[in-house]
VMD Tcl script that draws the C-alpha trace (Angstrom):
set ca {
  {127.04 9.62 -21.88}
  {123.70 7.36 -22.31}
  {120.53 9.22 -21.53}
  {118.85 8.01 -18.47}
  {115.75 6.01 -19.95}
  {112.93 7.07 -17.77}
  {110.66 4.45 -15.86}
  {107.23 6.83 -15.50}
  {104.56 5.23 -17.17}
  {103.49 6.29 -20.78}
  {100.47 8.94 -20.19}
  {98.69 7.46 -23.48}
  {99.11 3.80 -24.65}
  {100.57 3.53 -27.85}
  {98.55 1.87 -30.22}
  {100.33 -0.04 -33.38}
  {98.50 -0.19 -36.58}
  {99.07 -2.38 -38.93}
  {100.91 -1.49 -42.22}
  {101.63 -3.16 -45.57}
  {105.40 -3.33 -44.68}
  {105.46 -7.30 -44.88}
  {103.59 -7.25 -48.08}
  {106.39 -4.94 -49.67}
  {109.04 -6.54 -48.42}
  {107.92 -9.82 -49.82}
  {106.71 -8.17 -53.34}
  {110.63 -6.73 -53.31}
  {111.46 -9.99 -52.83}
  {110.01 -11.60 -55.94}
  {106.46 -13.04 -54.02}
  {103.48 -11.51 -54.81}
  {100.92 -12.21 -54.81}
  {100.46 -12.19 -50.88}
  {97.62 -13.55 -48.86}
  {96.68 -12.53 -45.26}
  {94.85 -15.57 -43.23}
  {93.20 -15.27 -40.06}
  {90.47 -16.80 -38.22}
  {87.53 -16.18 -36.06}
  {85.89 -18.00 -33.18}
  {88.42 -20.38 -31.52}
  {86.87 -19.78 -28.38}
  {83.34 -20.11 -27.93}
  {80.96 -22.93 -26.96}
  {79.23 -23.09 -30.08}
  {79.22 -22.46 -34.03}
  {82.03 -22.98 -36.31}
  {85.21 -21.71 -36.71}
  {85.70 -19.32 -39.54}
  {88.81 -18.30 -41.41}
  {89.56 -16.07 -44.46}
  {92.41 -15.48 -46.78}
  {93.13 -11.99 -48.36}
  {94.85 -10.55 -51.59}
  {94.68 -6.84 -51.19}
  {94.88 -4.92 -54.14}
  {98.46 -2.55 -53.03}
  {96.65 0.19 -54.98}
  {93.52 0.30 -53.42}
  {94.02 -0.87 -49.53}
  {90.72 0.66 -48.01}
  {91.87 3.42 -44.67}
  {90.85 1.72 -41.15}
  {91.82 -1.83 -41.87}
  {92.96 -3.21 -38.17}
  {92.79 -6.33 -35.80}
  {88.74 -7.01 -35.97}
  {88.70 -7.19 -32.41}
  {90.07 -3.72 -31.91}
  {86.88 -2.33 -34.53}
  {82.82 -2.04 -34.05}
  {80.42 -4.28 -35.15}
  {79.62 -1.04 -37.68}
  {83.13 -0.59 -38.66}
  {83.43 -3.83 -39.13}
  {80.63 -4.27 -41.50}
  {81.68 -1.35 -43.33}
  {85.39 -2.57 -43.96}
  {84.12 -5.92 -44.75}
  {82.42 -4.11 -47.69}
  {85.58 -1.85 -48.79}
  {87.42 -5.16 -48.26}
  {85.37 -7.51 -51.40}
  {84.89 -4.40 -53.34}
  {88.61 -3.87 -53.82}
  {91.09 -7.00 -53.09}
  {92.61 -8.57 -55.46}
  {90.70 -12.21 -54.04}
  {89.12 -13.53 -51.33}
  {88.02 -16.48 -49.56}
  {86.47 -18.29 -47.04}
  {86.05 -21.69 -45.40}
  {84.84 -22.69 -42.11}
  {85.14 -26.41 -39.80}
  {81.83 -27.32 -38.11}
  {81.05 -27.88 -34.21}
  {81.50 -31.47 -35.27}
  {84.90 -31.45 -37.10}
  {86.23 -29.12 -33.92}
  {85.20 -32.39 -31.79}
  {86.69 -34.22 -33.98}
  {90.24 -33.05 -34.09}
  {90.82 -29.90 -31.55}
  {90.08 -26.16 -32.58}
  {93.92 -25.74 -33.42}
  {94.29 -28.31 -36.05}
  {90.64 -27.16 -37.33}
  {91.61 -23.56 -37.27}
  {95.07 -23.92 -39.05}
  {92.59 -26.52 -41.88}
  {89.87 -23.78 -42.03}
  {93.05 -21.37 -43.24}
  {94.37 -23.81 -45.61}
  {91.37 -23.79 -47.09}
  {90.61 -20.63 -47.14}
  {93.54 -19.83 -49.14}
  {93.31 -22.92 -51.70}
  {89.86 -20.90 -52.75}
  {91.49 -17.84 -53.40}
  {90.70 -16.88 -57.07}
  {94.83 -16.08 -57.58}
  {97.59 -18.17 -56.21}
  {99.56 -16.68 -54.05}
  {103.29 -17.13 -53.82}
  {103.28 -16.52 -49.86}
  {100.72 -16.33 -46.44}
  {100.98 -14.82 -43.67}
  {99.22 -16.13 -41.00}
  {98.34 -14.86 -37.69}
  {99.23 -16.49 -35.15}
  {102.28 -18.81 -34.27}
  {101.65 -21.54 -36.57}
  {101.86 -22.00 -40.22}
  {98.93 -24.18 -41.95}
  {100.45 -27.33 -42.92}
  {99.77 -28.01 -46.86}
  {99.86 -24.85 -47.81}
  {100.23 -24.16 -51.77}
  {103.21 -21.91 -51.31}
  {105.28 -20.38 -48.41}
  {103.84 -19.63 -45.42}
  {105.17 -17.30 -42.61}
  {102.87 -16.80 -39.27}
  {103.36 -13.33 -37.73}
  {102.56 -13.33 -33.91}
  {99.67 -10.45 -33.81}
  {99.47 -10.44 -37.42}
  {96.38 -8.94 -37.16}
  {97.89 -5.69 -35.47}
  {100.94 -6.04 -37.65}
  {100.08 -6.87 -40.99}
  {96.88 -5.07 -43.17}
  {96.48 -7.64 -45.06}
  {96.13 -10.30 -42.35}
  {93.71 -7.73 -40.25}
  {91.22 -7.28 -43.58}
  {91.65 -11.34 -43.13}
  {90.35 -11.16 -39.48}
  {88.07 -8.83 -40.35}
  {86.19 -10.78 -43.30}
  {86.19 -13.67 -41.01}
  {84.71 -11.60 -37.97}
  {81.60 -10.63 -39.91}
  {81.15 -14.24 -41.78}
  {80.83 -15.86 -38.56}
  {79.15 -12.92 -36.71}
  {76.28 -13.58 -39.28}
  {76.71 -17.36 -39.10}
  {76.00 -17.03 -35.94}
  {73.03 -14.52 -36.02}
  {71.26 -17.04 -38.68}
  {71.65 -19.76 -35.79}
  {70.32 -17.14 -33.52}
  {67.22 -17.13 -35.61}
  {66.43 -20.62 -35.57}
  {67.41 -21.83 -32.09}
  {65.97 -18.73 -30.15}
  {66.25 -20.32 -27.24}
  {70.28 -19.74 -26.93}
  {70.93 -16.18 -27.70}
  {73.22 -17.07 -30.35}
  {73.23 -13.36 -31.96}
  {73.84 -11.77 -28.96}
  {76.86 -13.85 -27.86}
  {77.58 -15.66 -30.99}
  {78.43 -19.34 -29.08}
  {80.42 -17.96 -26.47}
  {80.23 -18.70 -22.66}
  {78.49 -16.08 -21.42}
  {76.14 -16.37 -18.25}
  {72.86 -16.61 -20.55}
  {74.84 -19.05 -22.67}
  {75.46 -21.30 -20.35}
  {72.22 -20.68 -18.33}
  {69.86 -21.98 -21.79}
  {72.83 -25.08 -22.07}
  {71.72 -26.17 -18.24}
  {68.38 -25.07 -19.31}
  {67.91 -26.99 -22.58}
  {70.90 -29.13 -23.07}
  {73.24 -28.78 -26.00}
  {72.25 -28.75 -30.03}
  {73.50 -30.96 -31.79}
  {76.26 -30.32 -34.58}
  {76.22 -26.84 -33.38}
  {77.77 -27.26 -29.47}
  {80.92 -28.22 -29.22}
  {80.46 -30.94 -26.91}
  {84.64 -31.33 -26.41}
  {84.84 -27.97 -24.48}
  {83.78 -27.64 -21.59}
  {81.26 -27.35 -19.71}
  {80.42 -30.48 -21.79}
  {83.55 -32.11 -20.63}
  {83.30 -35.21 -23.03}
  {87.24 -34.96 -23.37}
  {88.92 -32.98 -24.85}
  {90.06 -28.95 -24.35}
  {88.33 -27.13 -22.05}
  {87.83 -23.10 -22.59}
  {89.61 -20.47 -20.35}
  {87.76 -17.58 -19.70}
  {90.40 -15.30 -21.91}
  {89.32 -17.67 -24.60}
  {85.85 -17.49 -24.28}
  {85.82 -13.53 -24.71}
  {88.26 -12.59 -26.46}
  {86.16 -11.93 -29.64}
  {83.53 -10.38 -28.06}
  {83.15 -6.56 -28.46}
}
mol new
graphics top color blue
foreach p $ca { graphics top sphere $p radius 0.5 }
foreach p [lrange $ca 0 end-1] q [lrange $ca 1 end] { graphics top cylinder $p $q radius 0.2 }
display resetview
């Protein structure tokens, strides 16, 4: 007889990590080398959006490597390290405020990928890409992983190098329009984001005027969006 599954709650959540069980399966498979893509900063107001591509090295994956939202801003810095001193490649590339406006931040995220992983140093013979969408153009075969970033390790060093590149992207803008708060809430729509917009109007190149609360046309942010990068 079938055990009775029981319907009391867990007492602790259980957390996945992600593994390198993709990355095996595909090296058994004949394709390696394998890149991880993800992005940063789809939601917020302001700044680009960021995306990385990542060869680890299956020798020398460094411990901790996980979604970068789940991580510090200190754990993140420190695996962002571990991350370029021991993959096999990586890359960046980024789409301005002003390409965002001129597509929509889900063509220019999936482009900001596809770059990223033309500029890898090796070619890779398949990416994984968070997400539910493959980068069209891609060099080789693509695969998108739904929470690849909590599933696959070397899609979450991807999220990771693309956390901190636009965390400091952000910081720099921070530093030269002080008026915004950009390194505290790195574009997105928090209260004193949106108080120094009303206050001082948009910056050019750097808002994105096609979100809201520009409302020029064009997607508007949900609040899930607009924090859910933020530590």
């Amino acid at each position: 007889m079938a055990r009775a599954r029981s319907d009391s709650p867990l007492l602790f959540e259980i957390v996945e990590k992600p593994d390198f069980s993709f990355e095996t399966k595909a090296m058994a498979d004949g394709l390696w080398p394998v890149a991880g893509m993800d992005e940063a900063g789809r939601g917020p107001l302001a700044g680009p959006v960021v995306a990385a591509a990542v060869v680890l090295d299956p020798a020398n994956i460094p411990e901790g490597l996980d979604d970068s939202k789940r991580l510090s801003h200190l754990q993140r810095e420190a695996l962002f390290l571990r991350i370029l001193g021991s993959a096999q490649a990586v890359s960046m590339a980024s789409i301005s405020a002003e390409g965002i406006d001129g597509s929509n931040i889900l063509k220019a995220s999936l482009e900001a990928m596809r770059r990223a992983l033309v500029g890898l140093s090796v070619r890779p013979k398949l990416a994984l890409a968070d997400g539910r969408d493959v980068p069209p153009g891609l060099p080789c075969d693509g695969r998108a992983l739904i929470k690849g970033d909590q599933r696959s390790q070397s899609i979450a060093a991807a999220s990771i190098v693309a956390k901190v590149m636009r965390d400091r992207m952000m910081c720099g803008c921070g530093s030269y329009h002080d008026r915004y708060g950009f390194e505290v809430h790195m574009g997105y729509a928090t209260a004193r984001h949106r108080t120094a917009i009303e206050a001082h109007g948009p910056v050019a190149r750097l808002h994105r005027v096609s979100f809201a609360p520009f409302r020029l046309g064009g997607a508007e942010v949900t609040e899930e969006e607009s924090f859910a990068e933020l530590d």
